[in-house]
N, C-alpha and C positions, 0 to 999 in steps of 0.2 A: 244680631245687629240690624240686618234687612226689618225685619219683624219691628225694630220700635221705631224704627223709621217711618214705616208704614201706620202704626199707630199713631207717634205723634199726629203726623200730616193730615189720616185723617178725623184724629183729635180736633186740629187746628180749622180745618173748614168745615167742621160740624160746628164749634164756637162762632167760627165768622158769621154763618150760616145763620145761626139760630138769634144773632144778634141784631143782624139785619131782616130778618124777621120779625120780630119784635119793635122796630124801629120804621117798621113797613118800608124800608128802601130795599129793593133788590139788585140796584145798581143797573148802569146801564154800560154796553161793551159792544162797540163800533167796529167793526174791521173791513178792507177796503182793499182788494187784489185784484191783480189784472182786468184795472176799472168796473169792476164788480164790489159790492156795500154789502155786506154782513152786519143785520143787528140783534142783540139778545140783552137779554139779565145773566148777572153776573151768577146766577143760581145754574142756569139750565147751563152756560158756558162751563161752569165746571162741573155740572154733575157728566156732560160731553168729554170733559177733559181727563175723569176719570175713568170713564168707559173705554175710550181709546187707549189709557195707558194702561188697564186694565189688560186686554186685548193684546197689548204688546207685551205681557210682559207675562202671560201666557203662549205667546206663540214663542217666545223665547224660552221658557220653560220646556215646552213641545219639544223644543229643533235638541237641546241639552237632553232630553231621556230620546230623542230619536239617534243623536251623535253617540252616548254614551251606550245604547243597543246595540249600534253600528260597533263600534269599538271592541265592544265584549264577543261579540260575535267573530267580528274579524280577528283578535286576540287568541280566539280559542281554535280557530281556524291554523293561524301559525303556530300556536303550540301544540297541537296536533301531527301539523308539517314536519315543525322540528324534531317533534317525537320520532316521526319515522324518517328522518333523514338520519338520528342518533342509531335508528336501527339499521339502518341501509348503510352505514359505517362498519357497527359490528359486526354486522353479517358478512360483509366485504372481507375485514379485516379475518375472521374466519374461512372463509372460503381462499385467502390465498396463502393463511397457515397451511391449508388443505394440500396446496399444490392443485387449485381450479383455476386458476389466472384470468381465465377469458369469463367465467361467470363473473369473479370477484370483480374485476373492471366493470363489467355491466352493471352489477350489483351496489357499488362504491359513487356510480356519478348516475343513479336512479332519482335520489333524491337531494342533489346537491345544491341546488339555487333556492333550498331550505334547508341546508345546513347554516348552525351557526361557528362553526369550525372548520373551512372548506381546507385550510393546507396540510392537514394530513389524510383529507380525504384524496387531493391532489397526487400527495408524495406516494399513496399506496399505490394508487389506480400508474404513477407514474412504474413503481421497480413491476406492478401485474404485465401491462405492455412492453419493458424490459425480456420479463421472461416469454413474452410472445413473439419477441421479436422484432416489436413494431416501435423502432426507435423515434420515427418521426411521430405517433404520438406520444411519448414517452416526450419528449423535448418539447411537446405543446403543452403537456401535464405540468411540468417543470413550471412553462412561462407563465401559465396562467397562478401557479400557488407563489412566485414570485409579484406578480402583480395582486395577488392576494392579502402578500402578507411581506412586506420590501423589508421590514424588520427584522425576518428569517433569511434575508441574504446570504447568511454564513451556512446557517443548515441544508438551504434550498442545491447550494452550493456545492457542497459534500454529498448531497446524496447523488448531483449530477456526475459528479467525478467518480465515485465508488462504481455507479451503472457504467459509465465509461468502459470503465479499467477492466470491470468485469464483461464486457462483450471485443476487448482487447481495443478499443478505442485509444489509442497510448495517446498520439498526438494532442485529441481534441480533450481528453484528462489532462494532461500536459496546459494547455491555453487555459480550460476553468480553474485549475490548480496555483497556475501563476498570476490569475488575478485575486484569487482567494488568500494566497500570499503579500497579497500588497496592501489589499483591505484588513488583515488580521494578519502583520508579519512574525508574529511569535506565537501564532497556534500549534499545537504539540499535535491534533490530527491530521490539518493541511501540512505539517512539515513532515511526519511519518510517508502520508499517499505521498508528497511529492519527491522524498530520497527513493520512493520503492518505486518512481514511475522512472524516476533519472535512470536508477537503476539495469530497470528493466530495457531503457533506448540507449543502455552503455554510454549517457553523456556524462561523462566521468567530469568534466570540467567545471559541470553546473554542480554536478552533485560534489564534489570538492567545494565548491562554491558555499552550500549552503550544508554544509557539515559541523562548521562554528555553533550554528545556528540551534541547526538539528541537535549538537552534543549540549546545549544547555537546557533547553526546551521541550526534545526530545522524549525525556524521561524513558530512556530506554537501561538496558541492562550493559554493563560491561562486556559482554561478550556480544553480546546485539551490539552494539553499537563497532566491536571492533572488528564485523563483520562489513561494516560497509567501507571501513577504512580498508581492510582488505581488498576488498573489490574496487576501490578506487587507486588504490595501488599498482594492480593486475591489470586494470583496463587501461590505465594509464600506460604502462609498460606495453603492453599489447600495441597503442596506437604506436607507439614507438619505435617497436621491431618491422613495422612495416616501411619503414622506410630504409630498413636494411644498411644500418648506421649503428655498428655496434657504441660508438664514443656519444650516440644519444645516449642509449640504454645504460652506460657507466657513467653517462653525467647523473642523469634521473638518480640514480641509486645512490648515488654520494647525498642526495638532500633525503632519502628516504629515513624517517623515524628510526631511533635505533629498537624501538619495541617490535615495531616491525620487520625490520630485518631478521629478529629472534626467531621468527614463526617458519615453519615447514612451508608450509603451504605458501609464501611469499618468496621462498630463497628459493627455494626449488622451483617458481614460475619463470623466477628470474634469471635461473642457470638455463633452462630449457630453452627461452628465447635466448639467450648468447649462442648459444650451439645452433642456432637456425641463423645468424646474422657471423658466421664461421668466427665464433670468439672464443673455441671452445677452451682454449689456454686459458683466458678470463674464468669460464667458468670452474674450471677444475678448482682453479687457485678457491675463489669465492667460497667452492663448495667443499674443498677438504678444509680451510681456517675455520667454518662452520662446525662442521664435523669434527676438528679438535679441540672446540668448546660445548659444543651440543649435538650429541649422538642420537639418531633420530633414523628407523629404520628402513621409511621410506626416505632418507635423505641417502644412504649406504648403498640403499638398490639403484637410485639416481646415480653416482655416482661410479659405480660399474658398468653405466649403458657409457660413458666418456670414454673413447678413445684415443688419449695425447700422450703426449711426451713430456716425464715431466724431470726434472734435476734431482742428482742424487739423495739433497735436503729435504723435496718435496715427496718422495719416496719413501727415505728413512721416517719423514711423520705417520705418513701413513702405515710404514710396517711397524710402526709404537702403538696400533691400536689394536693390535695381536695381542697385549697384553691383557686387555680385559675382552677383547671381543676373539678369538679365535677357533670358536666353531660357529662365526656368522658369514656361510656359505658366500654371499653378494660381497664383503669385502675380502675375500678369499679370491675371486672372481674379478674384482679392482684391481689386486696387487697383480694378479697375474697379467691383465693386461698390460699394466703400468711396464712388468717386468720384460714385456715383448716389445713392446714401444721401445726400452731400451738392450734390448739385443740378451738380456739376462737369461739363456735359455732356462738353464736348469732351474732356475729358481720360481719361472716362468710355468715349468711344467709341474712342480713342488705345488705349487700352490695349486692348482687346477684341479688336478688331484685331488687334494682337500676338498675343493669346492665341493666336488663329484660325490665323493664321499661323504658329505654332509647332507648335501642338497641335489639330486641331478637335474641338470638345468639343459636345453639344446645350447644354449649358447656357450656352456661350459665346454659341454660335446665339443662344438665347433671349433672354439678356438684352441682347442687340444690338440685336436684331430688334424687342424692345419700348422700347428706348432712341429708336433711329432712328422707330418711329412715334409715339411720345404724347410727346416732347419734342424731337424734331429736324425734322417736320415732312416723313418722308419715308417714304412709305408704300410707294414702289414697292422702294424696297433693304429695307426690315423686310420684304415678302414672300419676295425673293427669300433672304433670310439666316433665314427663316422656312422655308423649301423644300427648302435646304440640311440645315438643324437636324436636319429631320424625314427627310432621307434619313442622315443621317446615324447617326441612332438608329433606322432602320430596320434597318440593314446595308447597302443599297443603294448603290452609289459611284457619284457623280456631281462632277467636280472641277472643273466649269462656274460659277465666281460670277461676283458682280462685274466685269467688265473695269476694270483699272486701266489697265495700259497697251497698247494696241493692237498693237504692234509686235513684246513679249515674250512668249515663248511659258514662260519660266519664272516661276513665282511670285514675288514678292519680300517680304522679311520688309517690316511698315512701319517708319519710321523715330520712335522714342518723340520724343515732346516735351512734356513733365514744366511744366506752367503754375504757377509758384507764385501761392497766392493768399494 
């Protein structure tokens, strides 16, 4: 298009040109500046008028292939740069596969101000100074890939909180977490980190809190997830017994899930605090209606550490779980207590027995041993079941008791005889 421009035009003043020649006029052209008179023919005015645009339009040509050198030059200059900043990444990102941290950092922000991807050169060079220790630049790595890149706020976010959590930073995981929860209030990673930081600072109130939340969004497992109801349960209760107010600990319990009450590990936190806040009568109750719906072995051994006093109904259930349970040494051990609390000796001593004989336990020992001298009148078998106890909890093996029968050289269980009164 330039090109017939250029032709016509100078088509057009070669016509004019040759026409006025021809005609012998060559015109005349006056011009008049800063009281200064300029005079010519129209021939030499424009063969002038060419040569200078000539001239310009040449030096304009010039300045475009001297821009356009500059360009290619500087072009290949930065893609060179970038090339090795693309390498000063990989090498980085190798080097603290490696477990080099303090190279890989050096390595990672070598050629950085020609990267064109600076926020994971950022985030790496961020966890390398993590592991060096050096949290205050680790939190300038951060700021700067957030002013990098404000659109990875979430990411930037999570990796601050993750470095946190892992140099035990709770609190200040806690602060980035609960802003990261307000910007993105149903993210399923900021809600996992923030039920396991609650977790981890026992704030049972917040983590209850945001448990709703967690169980839709979560996407956790059944049993995961009924872990932390657990633990909000127990922590809850906890804060509870410390004010040494057993009718808190029975109110909490009355609103507790009935799924939860099902569980060992919840009933059994819950009888343990009663017996520290002296509820132990609650507890018993609690923990043998348990026990007469769900048989649970560490619930049985709990329930032999109780020393109360209980009525003859609460008694009789429990000596009804002789029927299916009657060589389980620890409610052999229950009854017998149960049976001293109420004055039951023989039945008291029946049982322990058994226990002995199934399982020997020192507390067996003992509470025999003190059975048989301050209410049975028998001071030489309370030593020897006394002697026993105490080798027993020593480590020491000695399988010398009592002689029952002279003749057998095998032990024999005793035979129960359950006295109703």
């Amino acid at each position: 298009m330039n090109r017939l421009l250029y032709v016509l035009l100078i088509s057009a003043i070669t016509i004019v040109g040759f026409t006025m020649f021809q005609h012998k006029d060559l015109g005349q052209i006056s011009i008049r500046f800063a009281g200064q008179s300029f005079e010519t023919n129209l021939v030499v005015f424009g063969a002038a008028f060419l040569c200078v645009l000539f001239v310009i339009l040449v030096l304009a040509k010039s300045w475009h292939l001297i821009k356009d050198a500059y360009n290619y030059l500087r072009n290949r200059r930065e893609k060179r740069l970038t090339e090795k900043a693309r390498l000063s990444l990989s090498q980085g990102l190798i080097e603290y596969a490696e477990g080099r941290f303090e190279q890989a950092e050096k390595t990672l922000l070598q050629q950085i101000k020609y990267s064109d991807n600076r926020l994971p050169v950022y985030l790496t060079a961020a966890r390398a100074a993590q592991q060096l220790g050096a949290h205050e630049r680790r939190d300038e790595y951060l700021h700067k890939a957030l002013l990098e890149a404000p659109e990875a706020e979430i990411a930037i976010g999570l990796t601050k909180a993750e470095l946190q959590l892992t140099h035990q930073q709770n609190e200040q995981a806690l602060a980035t977490l609960t802003q990261l929860n307000q910007l993105s209030p149903n993210h399923t990673y900021i809600l996992t980190l923030l039920a396991n930081t609650y977790r981890h600072l026992q704030d049972w109130d917040k983590l209850q809190e945001i448990l709703p939340a967690f169980k839709k969004y979560g996407k956790l497992s059944t049993e995961s997830f009924l872990s932390f109801e657990i633990a909000v349960c127990n922590g809850q209760l906890n804060n509870l017994s410390k004010h040494q107010d057993s009718a808190l600990l029975i109110n909490y319990w009355r609103d507790v899930p009935p799924q939860l009450k099902e569980l060992p590990e919840v009933i059994e936190h819950y009888v343990r605090l009663l017996t520290t806040v002296d509820a132990s009568g609650e507890a018993e109750n609690t923990l043998r209606l348990y026990l007469n719906e769900n048989w649970q072995e560490s619930s049985i051994i709990l329930y032999s550490e109780l020393d109360v006093l209980v009525e003859s109904k609460q008694l009789e259930m429990a000596e009804s779980w002789l029927k299916e349970h009657q060589h389980n040494a620890w409610l052999l051990l229950a009854l017998g207590k149960r049976c001293i609390a109420r004055s039951l000796w023989g039945k008291a001593k029946n049982y322990l027995e058994a226990s002995i004989a199934i399982n020997a336990m020192p507390e067996s020992y003992l509470k025999l041993a003190r059975l048989l001298e301050e209410h049975m009148d028998n001071a030489a078998a309370a030593q020897e079941y006394y002697r026993q106890g105490l080798l027993l909890l020593t480590g020491e093996n000695d399988y010398t008791l009592l002689p029952k029968h002279s003749t057998d050289t095998e032990c024999e269980m005793p035979q129960l005889k359950i006295v109703k009164t």
